[in-house]
One Martini backbone bead per residue (centre of mass of N, CA, C, O) as a GRO file, in nm:
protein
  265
    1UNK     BB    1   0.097   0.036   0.021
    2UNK     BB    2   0.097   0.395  -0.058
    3UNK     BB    3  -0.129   0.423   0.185
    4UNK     BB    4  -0.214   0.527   0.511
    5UNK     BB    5  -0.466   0.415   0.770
    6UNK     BB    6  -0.539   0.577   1.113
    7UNK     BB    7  -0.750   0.526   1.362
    8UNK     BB    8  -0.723   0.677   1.706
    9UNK     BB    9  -0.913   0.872   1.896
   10UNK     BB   10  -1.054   1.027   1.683
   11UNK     BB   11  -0.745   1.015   1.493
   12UNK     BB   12  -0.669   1.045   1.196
   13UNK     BB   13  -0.399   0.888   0.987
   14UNK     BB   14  -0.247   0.974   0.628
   15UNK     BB   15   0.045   0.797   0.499
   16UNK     BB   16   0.234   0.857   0.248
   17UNK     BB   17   0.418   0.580   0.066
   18UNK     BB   18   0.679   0.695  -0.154
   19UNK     BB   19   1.008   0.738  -0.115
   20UNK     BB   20   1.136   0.660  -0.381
   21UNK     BB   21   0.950   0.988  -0.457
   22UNK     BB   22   0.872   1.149  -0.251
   23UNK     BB   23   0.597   1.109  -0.252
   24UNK     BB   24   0.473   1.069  -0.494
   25UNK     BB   25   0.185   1.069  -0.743
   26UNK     BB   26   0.006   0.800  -0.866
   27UNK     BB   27  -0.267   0.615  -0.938
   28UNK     BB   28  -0.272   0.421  -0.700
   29UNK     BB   29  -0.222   0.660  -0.487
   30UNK     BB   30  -0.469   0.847  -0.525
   31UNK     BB   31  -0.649   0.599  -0.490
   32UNK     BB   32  -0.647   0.566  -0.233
   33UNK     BB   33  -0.624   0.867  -0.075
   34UNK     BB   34  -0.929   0.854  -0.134
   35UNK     BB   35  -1.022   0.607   0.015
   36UNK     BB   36  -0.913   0.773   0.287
   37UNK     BB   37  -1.104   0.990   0.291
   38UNK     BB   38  -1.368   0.846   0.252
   39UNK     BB   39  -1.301   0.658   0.529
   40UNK     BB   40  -1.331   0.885   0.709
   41UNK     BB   41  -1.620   1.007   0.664
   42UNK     BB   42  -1.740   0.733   0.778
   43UNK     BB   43  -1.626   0.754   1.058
   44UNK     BB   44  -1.755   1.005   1.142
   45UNK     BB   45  -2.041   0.907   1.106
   46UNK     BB   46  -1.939   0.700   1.311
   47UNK     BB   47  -1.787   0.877   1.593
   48UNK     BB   48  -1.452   0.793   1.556
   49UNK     BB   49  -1.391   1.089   1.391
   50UNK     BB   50  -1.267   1.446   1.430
   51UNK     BB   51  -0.950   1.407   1.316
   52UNK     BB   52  -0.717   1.453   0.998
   53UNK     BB   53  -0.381   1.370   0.940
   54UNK     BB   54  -0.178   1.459   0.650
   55UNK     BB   55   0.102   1.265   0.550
   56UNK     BB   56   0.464   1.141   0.556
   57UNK     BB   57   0.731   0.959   0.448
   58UNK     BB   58   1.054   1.016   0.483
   59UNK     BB   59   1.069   1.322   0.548
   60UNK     BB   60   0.831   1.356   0.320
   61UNK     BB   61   0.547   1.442   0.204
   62UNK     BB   62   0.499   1.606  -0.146
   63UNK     BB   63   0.667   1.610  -0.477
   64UNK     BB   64   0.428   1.501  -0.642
   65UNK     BB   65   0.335   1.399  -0.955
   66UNK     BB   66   0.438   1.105  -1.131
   67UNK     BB   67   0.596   1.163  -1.420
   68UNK     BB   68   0.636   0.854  -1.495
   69UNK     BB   69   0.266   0.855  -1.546
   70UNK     BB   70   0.188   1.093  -1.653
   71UNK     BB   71  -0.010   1.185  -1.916
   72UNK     BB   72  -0.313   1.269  -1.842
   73UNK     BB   73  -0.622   1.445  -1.760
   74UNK     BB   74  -0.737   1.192  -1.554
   75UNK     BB   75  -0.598   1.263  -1.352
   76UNK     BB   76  -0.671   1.539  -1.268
   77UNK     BB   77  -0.977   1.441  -1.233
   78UNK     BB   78  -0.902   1.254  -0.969
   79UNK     BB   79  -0.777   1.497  -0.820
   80UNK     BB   80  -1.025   1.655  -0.774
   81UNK     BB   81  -1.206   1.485  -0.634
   82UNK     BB   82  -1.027   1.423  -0.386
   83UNK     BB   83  -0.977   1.743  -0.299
   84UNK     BB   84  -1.277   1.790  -0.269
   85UNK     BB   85  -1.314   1.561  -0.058
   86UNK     BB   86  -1.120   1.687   0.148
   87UNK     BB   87  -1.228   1.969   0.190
   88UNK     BB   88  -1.555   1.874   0.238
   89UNK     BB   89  -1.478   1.771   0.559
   90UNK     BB   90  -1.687   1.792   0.854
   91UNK     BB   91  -1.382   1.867   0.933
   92UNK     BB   92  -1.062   1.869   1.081
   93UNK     BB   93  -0.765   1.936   0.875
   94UNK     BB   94  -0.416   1.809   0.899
   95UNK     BB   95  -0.078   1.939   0.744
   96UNK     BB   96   0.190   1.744   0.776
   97UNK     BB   97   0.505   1.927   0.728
   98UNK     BB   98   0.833   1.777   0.541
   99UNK     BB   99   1.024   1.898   0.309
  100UNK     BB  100   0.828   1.832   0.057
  101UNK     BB  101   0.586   2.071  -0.090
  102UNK     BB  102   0.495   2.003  -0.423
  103UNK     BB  103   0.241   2.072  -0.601
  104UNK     BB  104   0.045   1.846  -0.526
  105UNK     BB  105   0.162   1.883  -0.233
  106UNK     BB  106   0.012   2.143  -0.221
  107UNK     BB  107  -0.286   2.084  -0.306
  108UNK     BB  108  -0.321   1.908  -0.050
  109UNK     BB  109  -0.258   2.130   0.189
  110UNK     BB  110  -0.452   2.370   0.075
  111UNK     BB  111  -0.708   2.163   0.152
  112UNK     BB  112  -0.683   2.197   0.436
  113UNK     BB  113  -0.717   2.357   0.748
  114UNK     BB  114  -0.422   2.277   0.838
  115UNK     BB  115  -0.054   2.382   0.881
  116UNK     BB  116   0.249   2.214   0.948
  117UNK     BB  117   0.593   2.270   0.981
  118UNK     BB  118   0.911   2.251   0.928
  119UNK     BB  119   1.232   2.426   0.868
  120UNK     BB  120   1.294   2.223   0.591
  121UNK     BB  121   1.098   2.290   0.421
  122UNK     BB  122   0.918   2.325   0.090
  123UNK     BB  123   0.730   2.561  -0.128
  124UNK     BB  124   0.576   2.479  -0.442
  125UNK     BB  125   0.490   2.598  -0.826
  126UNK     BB  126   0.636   2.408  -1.097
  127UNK     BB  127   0.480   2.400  -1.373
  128UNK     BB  128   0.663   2.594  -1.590
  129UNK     BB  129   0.899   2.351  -1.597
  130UNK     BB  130   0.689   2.122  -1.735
  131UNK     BB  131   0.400   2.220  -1.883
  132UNK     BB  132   0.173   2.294  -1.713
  133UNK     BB  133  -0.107   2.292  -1.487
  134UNK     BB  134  -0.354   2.372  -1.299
  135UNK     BB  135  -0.635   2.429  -1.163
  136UNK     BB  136  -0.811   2.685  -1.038
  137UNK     BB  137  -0.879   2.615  -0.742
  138UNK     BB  138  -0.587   2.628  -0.677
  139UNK     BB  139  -0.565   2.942  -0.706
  140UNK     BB  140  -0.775   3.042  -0.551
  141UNK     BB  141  -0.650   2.910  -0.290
  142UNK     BB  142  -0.387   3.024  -0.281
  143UNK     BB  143  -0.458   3.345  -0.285
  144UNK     BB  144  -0.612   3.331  -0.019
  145UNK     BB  145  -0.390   3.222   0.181
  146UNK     BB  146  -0.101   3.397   0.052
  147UNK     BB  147  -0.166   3.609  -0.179
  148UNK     BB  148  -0.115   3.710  -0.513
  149UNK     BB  149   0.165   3.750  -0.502
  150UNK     BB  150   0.253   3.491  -0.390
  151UNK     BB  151   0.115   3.321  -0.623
  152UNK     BB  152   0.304   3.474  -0.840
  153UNK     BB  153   0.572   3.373  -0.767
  154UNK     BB  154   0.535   3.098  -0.771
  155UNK     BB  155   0.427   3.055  -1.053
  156UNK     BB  156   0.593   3.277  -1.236
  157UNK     BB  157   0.907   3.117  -1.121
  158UNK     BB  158   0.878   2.816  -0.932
  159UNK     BB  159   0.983   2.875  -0.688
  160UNK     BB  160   1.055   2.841  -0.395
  161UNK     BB  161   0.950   2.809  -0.046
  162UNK     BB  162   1.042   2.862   0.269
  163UNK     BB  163   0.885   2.790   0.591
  164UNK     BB  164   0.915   3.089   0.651
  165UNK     BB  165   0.790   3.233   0.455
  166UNK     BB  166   0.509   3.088   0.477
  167UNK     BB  167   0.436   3.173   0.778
  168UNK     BB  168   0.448   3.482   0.692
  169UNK     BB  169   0.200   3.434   0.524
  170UNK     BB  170  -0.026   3.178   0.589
  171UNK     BB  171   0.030   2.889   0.478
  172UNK     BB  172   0.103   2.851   0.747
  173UNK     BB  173   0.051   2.840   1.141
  174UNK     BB  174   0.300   2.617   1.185
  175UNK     BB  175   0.656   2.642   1.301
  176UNK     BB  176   0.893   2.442   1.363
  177UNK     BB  177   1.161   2.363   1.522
  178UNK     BB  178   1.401   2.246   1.692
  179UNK     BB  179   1.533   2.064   1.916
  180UNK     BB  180   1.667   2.118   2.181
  181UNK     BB  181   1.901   2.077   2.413
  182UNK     BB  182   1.848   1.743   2.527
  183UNK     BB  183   1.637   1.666   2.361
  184UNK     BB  184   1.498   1.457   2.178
  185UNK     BB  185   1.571   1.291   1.856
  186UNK     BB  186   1.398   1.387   1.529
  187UNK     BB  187   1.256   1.341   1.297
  188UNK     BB  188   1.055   1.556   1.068
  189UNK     BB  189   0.903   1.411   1.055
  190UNK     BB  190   0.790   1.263   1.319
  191UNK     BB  191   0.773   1.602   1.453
  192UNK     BB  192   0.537   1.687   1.282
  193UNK     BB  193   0.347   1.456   1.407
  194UNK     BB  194   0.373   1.508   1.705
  195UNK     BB  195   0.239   1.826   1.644
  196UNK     BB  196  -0.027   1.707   1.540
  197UNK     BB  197  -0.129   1.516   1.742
  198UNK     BB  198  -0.150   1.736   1.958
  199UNK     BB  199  -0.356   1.901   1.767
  200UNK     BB  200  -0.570   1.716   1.777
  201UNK     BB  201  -0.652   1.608   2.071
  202UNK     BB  202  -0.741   1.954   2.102
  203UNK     BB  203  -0.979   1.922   1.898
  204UNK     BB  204  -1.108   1.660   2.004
  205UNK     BB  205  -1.269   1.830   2.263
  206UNK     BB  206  -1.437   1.980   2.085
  207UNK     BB  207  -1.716   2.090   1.929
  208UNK     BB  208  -1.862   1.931   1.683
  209UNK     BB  209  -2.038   2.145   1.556
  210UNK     BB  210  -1.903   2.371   1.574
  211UNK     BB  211  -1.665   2.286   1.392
  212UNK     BB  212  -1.873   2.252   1.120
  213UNK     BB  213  -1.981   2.529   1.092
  214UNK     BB  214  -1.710   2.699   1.105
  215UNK     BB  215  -1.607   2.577   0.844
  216UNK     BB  216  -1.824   2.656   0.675
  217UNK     BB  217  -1.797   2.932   0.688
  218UNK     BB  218  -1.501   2.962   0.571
  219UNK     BB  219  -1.586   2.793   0.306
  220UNK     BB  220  -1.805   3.013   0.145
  221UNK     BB  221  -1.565   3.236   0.173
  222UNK     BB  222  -1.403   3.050  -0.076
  223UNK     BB  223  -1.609   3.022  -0.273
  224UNK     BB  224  -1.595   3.019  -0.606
  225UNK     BB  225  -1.728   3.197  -0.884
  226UNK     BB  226  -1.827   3.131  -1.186
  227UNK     BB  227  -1.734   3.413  -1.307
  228UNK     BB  228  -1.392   3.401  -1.305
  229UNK     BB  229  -1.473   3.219  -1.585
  230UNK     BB  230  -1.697   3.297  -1.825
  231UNK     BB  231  -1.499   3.196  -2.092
  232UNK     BB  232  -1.332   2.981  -2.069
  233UNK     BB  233  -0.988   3.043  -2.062
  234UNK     BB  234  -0.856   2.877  -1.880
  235UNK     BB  235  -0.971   2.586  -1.962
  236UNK     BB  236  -0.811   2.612  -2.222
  237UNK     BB  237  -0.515   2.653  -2.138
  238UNK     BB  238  -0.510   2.385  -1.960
  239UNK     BB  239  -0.575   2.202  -2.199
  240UNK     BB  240  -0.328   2.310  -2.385
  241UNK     BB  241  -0.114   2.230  -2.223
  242UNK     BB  242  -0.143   1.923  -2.165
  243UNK     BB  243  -0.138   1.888  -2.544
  244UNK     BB  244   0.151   1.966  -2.546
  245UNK     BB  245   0.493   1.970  -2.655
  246UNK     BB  246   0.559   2.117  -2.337
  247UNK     BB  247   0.505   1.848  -2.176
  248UNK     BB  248   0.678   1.643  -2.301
  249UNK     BB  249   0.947   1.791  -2.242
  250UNK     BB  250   0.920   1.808  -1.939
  251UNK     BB  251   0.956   1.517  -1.861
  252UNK     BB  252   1.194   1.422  -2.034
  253UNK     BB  253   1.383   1.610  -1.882
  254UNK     BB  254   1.314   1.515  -1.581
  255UNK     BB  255   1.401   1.225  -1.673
  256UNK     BB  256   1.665   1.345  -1.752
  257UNK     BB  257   1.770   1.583  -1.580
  258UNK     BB  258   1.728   1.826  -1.774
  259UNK     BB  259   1.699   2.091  -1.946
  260UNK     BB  260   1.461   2.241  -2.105
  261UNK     BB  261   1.277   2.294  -2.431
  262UNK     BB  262   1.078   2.523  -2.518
  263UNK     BB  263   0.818   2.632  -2.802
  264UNK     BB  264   0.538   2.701  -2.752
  265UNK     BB  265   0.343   2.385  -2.834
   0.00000   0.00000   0.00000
């Protein structure tokens, strides 16, 4: 299983575990993904569960979409569904993030409501780099959160944004140390999901129902109108860019390393 779900005590945790990819999400990992966001809903139906927390294996979030199985647009269809059933989720849900949490690592992050980091996390939109797009919920999203500004450096530069700087937009909401001397040493993973698991058990302990109120209501003020494209102009450069020969170009490069030669095509 390349994703792992976890209930115990009213809070899941559900940890993408393919380390050999820096936990990208290839289709099968999508999938279960989904799977276990699925499955915390019906937890909480049954109220075993009130607080879920989505992490990574080997101190590494999620360091986006498996660039060696992405092929087309289905994946991202699949992935729209997911993160819409993820962030609609009637309780509260925290993104306990470490290392990598690049692309898709983003749009997972960016889906919970609440984010917390180690101080050597990195946090990127570097579809620029690939020859791809997100699709607009994503964009409404990064800058309801982070800022206009701050969304349009991630997206229009590719460049990453460090921990500090996450923290400091609004990105994140708490931002781990390192531990003091003397204290037990912990890896980054660790450390960022103890810190994640104490902050579920004091939220376990508040009243459910104002907490799914609360949550409605600040997500309604996020609610995009659909006038924001109203003439599908977003639509077709995203389906555009998809079907482009600089998405080959960028696989290819990304998959032998070496920089890309985009030709706007």
């Amino acid at each position: 299983m390349s994703v792992a779900y976890l209930c115990e005590q009213r809070v899941a945790v559900v940890k993408i575990s393919r380390p050999e990819r820096r936990n990208a999400l290839n289709h099968q990992a999508l999938d279960q993904l989904h799977e276990a966001v699925i499955r915390a809903k019906a937890d909480h139906a049954q109220g075993l569960l009130r607080v879920l927390i989505l992490t990574g294996d080997d101190n590494q979030f999620c360091s986006g979409a498996d660039l060696k199985e992405l092929e087309d647009l289905e994946f991202t269809r699949a992935l729209r569904l997911m993160l819409d059933d993820l962030a609609s989720l009637g309780f509260p849900t925290i993104a306990a993030i470490s290392g990598a949490c690049m692309g898709l690592g983003m749009q997972l992050a960016i889906s919970c409501d609440l984010r917390i980091a180690t101080a050597e996390a990195m946090f990127a939109v570097p579809v620029a780099k690939l020859g791809l797009m997100v699709d607009h919920l994503t964009v409404q999203r990064l800058v309801a959160l982070a800022g206009d500004s701050a969304a349009r450096w991630m997206m229009l530069t590719a460049q990453p944004v460090t921990a500090q700087r996450a923290y400091e937009l609004g990105l994140i909401q708490e931002l781990l140390t390192a531990p003091s001397q003397g204290e037990p040493a912990e890896g980054a993973g660790e450390l960022v999901l103890h810190a994640a698991e104490e902050l579920a058990a004091r939220i376990a302990e508040l009243a459910p129902l104002a907490l799914a109120g609360s949550k409605l209501g600040l997500d309604l003020l996020q609610r995009p109108d659909s006038s924001t494209d109203p003439k599908g102009e977003y639509l077709a450069a995203f389906h555009a860019a998809w079907a482009s020969d600089d998405l080959v170009e960028g696989r290819s490069a990304f998959g032998a390393r070496r920089q890309a030669e985009f030709k706007g095509r």
